[in-house]
Residue frames as a rotation matrix with the C-alpha (Angstrom) as fourth column:
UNK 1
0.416 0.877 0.241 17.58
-0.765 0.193 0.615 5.23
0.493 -0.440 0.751 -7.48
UNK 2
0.437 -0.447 -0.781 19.94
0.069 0.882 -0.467 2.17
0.897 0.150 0.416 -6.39
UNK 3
-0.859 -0.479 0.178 21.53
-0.025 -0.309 -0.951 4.63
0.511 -0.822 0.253 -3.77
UNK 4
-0.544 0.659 0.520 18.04
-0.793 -0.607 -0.060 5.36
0.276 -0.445 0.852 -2.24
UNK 5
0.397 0.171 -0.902 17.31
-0.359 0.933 0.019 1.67
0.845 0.316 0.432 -2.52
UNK 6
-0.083 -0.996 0.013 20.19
0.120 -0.023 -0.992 1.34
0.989 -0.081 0.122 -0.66
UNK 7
-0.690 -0.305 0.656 19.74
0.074 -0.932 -0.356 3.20
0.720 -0.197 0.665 1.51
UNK 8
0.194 0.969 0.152 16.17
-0.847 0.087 0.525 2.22
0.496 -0.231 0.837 2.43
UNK 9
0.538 -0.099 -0.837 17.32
-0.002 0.993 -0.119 -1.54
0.843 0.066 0.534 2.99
UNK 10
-0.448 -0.784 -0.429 19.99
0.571 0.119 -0.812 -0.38
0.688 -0.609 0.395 5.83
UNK 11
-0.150 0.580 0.801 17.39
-0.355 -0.788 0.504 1.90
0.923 -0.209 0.324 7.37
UNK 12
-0.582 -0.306 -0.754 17.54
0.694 0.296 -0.656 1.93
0.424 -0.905 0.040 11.52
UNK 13
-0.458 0.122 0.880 15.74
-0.294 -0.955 -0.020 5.08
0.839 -0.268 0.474 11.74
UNK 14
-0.012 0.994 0.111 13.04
-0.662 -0.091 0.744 2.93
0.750 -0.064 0.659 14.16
UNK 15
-0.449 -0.645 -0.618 15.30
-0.222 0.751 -0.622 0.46
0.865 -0.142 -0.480 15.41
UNK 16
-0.858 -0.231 0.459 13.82
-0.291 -0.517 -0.805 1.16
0.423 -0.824 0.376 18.87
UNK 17
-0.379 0.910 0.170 10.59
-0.861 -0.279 -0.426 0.74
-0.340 -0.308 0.889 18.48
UNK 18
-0.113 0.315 -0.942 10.57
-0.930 0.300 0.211 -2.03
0.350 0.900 0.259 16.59
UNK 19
0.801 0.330 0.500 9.86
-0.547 0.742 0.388 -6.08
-0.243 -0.584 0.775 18.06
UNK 20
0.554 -0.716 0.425 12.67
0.657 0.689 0.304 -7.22
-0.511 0.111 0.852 16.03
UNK 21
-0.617 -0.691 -0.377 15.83
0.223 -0.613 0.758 -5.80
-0.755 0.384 0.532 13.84
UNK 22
0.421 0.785 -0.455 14.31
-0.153 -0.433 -0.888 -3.82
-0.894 0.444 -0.062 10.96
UNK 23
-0.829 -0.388 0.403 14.03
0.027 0.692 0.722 -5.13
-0.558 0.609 -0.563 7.74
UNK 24
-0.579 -0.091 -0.810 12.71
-0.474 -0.771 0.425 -2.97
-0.664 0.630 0.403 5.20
UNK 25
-0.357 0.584 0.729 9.63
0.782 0.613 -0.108 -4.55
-0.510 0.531 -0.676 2.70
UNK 26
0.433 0.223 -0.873 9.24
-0.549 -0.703 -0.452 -2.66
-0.715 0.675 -0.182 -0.68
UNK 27
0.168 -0.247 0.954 9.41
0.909 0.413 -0.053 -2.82
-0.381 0.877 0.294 -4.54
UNK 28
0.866 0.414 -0.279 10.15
-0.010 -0.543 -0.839 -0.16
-0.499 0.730 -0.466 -6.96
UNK 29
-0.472 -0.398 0.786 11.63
0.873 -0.087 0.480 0.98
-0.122 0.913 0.389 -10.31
UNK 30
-0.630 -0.070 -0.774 12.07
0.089 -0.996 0.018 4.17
-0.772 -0.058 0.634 -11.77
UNK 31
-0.833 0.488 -0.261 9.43
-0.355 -0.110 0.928 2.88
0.425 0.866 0.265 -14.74
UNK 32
-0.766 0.642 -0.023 6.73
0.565 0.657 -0.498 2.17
-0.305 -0.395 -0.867 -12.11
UNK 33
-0.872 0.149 0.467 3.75
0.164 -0.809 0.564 3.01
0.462 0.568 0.681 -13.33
UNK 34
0.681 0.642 -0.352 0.75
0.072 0.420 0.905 1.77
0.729 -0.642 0.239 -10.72
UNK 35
-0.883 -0.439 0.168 2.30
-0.231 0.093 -0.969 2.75
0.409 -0.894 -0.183 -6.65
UNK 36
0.278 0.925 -0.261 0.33
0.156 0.224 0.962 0.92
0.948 -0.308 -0.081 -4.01
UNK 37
-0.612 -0.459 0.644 1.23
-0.369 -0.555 -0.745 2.51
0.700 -0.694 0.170 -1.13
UNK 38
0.195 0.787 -0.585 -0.03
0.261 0.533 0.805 0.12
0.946 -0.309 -0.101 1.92
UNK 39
0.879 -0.018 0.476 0.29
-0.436 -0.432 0.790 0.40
0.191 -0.902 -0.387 5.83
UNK 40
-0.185 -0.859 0.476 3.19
-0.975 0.222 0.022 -1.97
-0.125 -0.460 -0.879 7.29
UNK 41
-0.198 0.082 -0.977 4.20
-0.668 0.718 0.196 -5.53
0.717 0.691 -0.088 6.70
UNK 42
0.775 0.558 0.296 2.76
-0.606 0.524 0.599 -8.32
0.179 -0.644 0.744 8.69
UNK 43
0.097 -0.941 0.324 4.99
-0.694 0.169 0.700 -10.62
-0.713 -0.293 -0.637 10.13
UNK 44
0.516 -0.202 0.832 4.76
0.367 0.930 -0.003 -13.14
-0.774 0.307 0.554 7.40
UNK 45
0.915 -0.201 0.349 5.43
0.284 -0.292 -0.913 -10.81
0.285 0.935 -0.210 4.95
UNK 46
0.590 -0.765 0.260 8.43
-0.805 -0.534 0.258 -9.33
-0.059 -0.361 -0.931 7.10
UNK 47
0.598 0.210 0.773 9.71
-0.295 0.955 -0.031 -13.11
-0.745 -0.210 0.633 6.96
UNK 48
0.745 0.632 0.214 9.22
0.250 0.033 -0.968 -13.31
-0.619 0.774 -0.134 3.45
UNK 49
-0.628 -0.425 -0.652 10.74
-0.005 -0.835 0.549 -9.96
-0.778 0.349 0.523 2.74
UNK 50
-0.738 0.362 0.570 8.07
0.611 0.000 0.791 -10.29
0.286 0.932 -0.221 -0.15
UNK 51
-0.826 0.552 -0.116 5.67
-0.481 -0.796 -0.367 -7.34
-0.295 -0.247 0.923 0.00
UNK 52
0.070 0.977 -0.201 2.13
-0.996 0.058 -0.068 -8.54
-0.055 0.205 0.977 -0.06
UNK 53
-0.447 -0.298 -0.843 3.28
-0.310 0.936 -0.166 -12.24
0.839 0.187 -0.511 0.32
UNK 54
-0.943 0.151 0.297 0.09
-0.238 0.320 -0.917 -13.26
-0.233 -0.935 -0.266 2.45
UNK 55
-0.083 0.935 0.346 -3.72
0.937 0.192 -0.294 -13.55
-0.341 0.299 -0.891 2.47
UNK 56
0.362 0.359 -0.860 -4.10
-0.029 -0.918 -0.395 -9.74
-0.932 0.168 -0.322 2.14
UNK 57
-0.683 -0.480 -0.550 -2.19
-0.475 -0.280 0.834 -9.86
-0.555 0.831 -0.036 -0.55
UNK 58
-0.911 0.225 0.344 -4.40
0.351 0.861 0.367 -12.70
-0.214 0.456 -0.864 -2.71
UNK 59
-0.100 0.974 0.202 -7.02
0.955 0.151 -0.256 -10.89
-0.280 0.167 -0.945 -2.24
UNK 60
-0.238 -0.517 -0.822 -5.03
-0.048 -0.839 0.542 -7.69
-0.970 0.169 0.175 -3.57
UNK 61
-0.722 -0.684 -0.099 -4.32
-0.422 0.323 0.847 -9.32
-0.548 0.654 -0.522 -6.33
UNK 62
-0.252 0.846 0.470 -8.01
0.810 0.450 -0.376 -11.26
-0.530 0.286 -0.799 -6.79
UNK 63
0.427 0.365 -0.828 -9.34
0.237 -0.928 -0.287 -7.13
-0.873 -0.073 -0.482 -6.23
UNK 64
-0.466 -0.747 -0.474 -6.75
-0.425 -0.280 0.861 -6.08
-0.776 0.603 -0.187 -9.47
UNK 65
0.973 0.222 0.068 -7.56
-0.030 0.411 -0.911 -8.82
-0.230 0.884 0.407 -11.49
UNK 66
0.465 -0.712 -0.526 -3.49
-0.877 -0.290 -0.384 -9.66
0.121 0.640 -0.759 -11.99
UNK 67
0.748 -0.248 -0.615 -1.36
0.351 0.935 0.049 -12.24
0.563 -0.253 0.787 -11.94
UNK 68
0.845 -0.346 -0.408 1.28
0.363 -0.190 0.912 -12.58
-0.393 -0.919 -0.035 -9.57
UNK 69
-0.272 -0.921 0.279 4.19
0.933 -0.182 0.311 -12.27
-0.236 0.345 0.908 -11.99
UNK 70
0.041 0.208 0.977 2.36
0.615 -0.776 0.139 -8.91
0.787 0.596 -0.160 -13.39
UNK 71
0.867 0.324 -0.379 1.97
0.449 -0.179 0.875 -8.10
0.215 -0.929 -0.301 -9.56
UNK 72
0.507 -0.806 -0.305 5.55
0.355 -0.127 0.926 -8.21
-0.785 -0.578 0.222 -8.61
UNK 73
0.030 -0.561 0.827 6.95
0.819 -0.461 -0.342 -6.57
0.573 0.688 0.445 -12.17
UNK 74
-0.296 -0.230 -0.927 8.36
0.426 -0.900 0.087 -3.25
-0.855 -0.370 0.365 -10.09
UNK 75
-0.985 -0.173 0.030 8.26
0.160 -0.816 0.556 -1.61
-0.072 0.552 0.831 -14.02
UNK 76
-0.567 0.762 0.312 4.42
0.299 -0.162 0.940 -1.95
0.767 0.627 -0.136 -13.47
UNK 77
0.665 0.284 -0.691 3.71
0.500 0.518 0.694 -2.38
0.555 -0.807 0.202 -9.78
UNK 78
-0.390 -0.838 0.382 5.88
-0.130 -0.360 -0.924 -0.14
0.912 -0.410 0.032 -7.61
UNK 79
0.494 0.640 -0.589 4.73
0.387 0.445 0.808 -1.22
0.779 -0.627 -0.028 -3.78
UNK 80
-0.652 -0.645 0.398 5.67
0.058 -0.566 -0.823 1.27
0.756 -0.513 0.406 -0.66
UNK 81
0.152 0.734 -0.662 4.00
0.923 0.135 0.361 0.44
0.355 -0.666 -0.657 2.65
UNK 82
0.656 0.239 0.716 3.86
-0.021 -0.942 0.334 3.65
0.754 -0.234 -0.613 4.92
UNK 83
0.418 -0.422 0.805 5.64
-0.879 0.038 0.476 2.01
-0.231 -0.906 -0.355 7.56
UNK 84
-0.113 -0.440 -0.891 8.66
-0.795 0.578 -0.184 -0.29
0.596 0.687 -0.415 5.81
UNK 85
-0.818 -0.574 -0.034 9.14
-0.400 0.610 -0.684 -2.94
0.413 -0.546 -0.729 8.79
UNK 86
-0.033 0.711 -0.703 6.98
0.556 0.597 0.578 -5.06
0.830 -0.372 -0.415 10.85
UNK 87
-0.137 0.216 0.967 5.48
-0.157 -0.968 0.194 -3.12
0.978 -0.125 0.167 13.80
UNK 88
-0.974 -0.216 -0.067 4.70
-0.069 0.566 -0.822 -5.72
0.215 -0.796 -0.566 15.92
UNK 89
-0.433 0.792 -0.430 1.27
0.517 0.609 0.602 -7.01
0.739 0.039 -0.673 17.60
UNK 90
-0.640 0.118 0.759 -0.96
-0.606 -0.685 -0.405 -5.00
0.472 -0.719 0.510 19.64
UNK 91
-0.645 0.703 0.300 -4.37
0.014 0.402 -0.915 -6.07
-0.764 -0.586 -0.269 21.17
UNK 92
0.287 0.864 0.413 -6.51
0.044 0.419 -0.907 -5.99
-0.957 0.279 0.083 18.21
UNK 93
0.955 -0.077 0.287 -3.91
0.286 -0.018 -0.958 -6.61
0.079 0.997 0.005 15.74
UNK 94
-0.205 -0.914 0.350 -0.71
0.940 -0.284 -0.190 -5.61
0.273 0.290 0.917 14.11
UNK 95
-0.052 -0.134 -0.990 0.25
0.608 -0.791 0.075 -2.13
-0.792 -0.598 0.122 15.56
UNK 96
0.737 0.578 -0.350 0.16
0.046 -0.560 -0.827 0.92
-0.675 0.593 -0.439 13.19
UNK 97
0.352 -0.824 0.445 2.97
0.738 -0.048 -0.673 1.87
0.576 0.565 0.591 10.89
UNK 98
0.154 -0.759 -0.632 5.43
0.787 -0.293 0.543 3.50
-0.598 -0.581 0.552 12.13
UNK 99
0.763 0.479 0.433 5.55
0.645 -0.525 -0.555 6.82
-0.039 0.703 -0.710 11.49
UNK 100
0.226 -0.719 -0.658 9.02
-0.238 -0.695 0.678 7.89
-0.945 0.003 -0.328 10.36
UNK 101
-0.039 -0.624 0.781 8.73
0.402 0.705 0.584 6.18
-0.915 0.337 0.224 7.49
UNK 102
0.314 0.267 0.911 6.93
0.945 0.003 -0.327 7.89
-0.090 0.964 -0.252 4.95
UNK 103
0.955 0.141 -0.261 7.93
0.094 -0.978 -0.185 11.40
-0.281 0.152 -0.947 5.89
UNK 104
0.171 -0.984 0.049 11.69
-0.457 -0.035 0.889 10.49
-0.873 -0.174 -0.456 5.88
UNK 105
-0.559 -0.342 0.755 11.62
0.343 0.734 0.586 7.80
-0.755 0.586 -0.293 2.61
UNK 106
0.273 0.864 0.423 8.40
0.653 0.157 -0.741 8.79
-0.707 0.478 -0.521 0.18
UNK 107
0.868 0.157 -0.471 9.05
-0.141 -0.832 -0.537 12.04
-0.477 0.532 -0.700 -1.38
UNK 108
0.000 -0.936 -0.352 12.44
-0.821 -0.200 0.534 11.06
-0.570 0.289 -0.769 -2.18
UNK 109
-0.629 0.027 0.777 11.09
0.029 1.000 -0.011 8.14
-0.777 0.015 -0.629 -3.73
UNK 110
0.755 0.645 0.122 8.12
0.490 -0.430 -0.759 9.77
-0.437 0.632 -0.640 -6.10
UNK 111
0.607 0.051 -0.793 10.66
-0.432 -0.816 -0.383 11.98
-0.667 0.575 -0.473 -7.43
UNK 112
-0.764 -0.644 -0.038 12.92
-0.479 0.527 0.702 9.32
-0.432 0.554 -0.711 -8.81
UNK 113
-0.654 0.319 0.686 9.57
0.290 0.943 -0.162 7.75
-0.699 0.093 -0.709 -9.85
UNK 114
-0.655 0.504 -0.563 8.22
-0.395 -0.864 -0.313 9.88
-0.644 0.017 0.765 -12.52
UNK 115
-0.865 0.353 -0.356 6.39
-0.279 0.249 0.927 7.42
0.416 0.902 -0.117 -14.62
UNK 116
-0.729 0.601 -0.326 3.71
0.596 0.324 -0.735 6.70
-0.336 -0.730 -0.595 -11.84
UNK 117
-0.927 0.225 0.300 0.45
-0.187 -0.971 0.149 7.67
0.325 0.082 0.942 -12.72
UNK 118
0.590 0.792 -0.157 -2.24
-0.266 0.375 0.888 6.00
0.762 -0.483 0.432 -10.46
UNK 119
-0.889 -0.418 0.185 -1.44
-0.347 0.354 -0.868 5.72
0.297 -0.836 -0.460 -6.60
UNK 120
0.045 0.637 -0.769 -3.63
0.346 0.713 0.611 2.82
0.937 -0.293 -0.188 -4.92
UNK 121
-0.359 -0.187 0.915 -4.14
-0.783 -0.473 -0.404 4.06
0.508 -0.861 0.023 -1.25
UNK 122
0.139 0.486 -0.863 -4.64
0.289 0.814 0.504 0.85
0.947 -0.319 -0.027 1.23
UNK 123
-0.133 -0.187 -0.973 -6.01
0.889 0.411 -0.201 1.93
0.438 -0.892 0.112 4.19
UNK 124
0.848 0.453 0.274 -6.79
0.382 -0.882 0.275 5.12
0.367 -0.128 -0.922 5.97
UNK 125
0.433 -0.760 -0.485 -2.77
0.158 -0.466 0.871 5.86
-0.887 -0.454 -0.082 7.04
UNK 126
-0.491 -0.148 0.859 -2.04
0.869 -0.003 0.496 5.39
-0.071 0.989 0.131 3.15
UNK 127
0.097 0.845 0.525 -5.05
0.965 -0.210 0.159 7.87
0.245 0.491 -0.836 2.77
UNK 128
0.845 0.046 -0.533 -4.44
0.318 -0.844 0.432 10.67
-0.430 -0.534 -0.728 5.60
UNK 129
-0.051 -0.944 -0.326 -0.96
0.251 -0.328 0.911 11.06
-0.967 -0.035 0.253 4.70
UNK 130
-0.667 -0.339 0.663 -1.40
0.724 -0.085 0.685 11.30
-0.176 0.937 0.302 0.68
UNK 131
0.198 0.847 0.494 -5.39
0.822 -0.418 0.387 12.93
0.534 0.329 -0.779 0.44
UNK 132
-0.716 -0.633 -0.295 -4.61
0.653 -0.456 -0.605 15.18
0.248 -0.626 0.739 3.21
UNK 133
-0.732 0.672 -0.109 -6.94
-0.186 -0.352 -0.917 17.81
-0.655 -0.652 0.383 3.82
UNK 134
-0.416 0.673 -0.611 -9.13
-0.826 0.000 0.563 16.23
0.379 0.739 0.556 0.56
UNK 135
-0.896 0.276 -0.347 -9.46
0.419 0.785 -0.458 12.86
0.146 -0.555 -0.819 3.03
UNK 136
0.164 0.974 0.154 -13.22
-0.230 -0.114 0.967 12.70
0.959 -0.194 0.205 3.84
UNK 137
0.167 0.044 0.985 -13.93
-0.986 -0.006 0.168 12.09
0.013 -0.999 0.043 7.71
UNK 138
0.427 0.035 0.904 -13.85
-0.459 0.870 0.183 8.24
-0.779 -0.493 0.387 7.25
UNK 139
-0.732 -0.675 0.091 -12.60
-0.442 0.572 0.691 5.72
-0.519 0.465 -0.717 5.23
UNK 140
-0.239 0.738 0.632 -15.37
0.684 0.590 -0.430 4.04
-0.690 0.329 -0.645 4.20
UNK 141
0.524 0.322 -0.788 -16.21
0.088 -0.941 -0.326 7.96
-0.847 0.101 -0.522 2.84
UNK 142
-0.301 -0.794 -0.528 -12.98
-0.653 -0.232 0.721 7.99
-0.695 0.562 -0.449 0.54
UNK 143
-0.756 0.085 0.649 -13.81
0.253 0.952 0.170 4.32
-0.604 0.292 -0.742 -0.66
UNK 144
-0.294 0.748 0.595 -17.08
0.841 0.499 -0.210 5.39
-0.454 0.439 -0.776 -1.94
UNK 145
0.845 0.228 -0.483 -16.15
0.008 -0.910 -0.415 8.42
-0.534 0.347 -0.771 -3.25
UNK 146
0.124 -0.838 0.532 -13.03
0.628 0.481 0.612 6.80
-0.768 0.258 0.586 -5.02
UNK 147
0.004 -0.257 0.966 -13.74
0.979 -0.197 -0.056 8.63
0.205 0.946 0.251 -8.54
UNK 148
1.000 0.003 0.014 -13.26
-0.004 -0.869 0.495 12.42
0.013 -0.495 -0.869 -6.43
UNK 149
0.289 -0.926 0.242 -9.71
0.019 0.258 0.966 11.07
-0.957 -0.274 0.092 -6.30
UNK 150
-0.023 -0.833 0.553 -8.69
0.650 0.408 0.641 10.39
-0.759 0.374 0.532 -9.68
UNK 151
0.899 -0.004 -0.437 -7.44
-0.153 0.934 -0.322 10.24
0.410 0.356 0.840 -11.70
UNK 152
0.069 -0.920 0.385 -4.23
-0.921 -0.207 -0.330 10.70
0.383 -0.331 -0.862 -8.97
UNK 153
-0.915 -0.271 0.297 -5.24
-0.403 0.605 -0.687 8.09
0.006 -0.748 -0.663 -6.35
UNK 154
0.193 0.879 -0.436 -7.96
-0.344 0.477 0.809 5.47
0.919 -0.006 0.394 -5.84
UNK 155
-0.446 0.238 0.863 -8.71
-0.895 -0.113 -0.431 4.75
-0.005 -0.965 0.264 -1.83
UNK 156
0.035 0.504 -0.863 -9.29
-0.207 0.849 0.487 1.29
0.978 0.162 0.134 -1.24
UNK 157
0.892 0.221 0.394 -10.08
-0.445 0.578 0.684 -0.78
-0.077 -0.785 0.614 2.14
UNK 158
-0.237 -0.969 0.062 -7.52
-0.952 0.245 0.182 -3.14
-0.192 -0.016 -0.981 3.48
UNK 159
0.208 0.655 -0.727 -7.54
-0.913 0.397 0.096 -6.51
0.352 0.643 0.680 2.24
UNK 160
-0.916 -0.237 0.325 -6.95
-0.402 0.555 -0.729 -8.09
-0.008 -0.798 -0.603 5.27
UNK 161
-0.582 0.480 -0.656 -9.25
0.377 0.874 0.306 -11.00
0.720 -0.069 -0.690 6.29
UNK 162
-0.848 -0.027 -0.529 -10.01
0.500 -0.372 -0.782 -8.96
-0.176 -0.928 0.329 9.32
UNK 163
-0.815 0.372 -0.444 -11.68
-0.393 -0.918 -0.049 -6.60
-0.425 0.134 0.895 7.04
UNK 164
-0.800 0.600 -0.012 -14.33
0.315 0.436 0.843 -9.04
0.511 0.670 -0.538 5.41
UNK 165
-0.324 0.637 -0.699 -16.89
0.874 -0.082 -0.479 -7.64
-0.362 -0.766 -0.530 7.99
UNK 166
-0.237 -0.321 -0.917 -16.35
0.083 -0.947 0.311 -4.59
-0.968 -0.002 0.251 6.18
UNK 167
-0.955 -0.124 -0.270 -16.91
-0.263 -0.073 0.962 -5.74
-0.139 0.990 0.037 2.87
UNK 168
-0.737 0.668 -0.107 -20.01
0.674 0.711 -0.201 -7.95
-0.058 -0.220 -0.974 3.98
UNK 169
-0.142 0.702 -0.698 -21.75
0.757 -0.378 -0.534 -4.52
-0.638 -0.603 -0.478 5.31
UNK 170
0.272 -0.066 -0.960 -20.67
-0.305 -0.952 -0.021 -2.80
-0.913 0.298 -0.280 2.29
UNK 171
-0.117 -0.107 0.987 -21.42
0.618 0.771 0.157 -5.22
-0.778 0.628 -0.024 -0.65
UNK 172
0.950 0.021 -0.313 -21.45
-0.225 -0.648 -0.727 -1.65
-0.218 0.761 -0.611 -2.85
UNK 173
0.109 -0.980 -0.169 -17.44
-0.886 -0.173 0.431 -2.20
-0.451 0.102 -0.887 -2.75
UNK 174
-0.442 -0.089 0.892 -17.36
0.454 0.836 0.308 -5.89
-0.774 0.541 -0.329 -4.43
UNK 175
0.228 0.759 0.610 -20.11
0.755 0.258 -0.602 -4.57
-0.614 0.598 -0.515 -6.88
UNK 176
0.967 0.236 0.096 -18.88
0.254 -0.919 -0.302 -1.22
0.017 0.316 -0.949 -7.76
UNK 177
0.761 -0.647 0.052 -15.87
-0.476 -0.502 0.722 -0.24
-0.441 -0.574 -0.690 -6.41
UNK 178
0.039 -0.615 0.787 -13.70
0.342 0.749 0.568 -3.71
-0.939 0.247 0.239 -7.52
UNK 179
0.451 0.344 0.824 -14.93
0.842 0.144 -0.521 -3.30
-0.297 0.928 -0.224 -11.51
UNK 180
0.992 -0.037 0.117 -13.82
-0.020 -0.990 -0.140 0.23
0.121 0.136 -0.983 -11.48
UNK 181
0.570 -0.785 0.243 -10.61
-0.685 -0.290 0.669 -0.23
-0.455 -0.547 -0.702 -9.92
UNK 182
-0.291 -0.457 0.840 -9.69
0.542 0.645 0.539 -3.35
-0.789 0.612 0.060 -12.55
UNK 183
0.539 0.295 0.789 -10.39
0.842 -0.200 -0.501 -0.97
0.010 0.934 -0.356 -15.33
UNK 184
0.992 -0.125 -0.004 -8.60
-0.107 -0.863 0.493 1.41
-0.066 -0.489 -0.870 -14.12
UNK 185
0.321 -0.678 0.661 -5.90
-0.123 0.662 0.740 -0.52
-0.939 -0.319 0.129 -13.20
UNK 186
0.397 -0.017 0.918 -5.79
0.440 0.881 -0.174 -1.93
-0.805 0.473 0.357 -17.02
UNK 187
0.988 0.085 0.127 -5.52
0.146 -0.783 -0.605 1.30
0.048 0.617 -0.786 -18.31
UNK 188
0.402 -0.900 0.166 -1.71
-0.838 -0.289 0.463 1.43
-0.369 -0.325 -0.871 -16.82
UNK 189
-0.065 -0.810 0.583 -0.69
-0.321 0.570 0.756 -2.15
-0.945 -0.138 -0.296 -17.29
């Protein structure tokens, strides 16, 4: 896994497309046992180089129920956005992920990761790409149909700040959804 590691980190595949030089944002460990598998880092996190090092992340991490050191343990926590690098800034936001990453980096990842047994989908590019044709028509659909998923994968919202509008209108996902997904969760770490 160290080569593939490796590897990732030196990754250019996107170079092109990208606002700045690329610069890879992931954890893992062949003893992860919890993958959260998000969209693309923001620029602070790209900064950083810490995955989830932001607000989204805090309120990852609230959502869990973990601390941060339990967070960032790779042998519990393995963390693979869909799109490694920062994407850059559209008009209503950070652009999508880039989409050479997961077809070119994932699978060769999961197999070096066999102790995984709960993937965390964040987001509906996390979702299309893993649920495939089991994806409902919407997000919001997956979310509240979370226990159809497991025990493989649990579909969450993004916990971007952006998205509190989303929670607000959908106060089943604080009440329901959160509890479930920290029990869940507890069952691995």
């Amino acid at each position: 896994m160290e080569d593939l590691i490796r590897q990732i980190g030196h990754c250019t595949i996107c170079k092109n497309f990208l606002p700045e030089d690329p610069k890879p944002v992931f954890s893992v460990s062949p003893r992860s046992k919890i993958l959260i598998v998000g969209q693309a880092p923001g620029r602070k996190v790209q900064e950083s180089g810490i995955p989830w090092d932001d607000q989204s992340g805090k309120e990852l991490r609230r959502w869990l129920d973990v601390s941060e050191s339990t967070f960032y343990d790779p042998e519990i926590f393995g963390i693979v956005p869909m799109g490694f690098c920062y994407p850059g800034t559209g008009k209503s936001g950070d652009l999508p992920p880039r989409p050479e990453c997961a077809p070119t980096w994932h699978h060769q990842l999961l197999t070096q990761m066999p102790e995984v047994k709960l993937t965390l989908l964040i987001g509906l590019y996390a979702q299309k790409y893993y649920l495939r044709e089991r994806s409902m028509s919407t997000l919001t659909e997956n979310v509240w149909h979370f226990g159809d998923f497991l025990p493989e994968f649990f579909p969450l919202v993004h916990p971007s700040p952006r998205n509190r509008i989303w929670q607000k209108k959908h106060s089943w996902f604080e009440s329901e959804v959160v509890p479930a997904l920290r029990e869940t969760v507890r069952r691995y770490i």
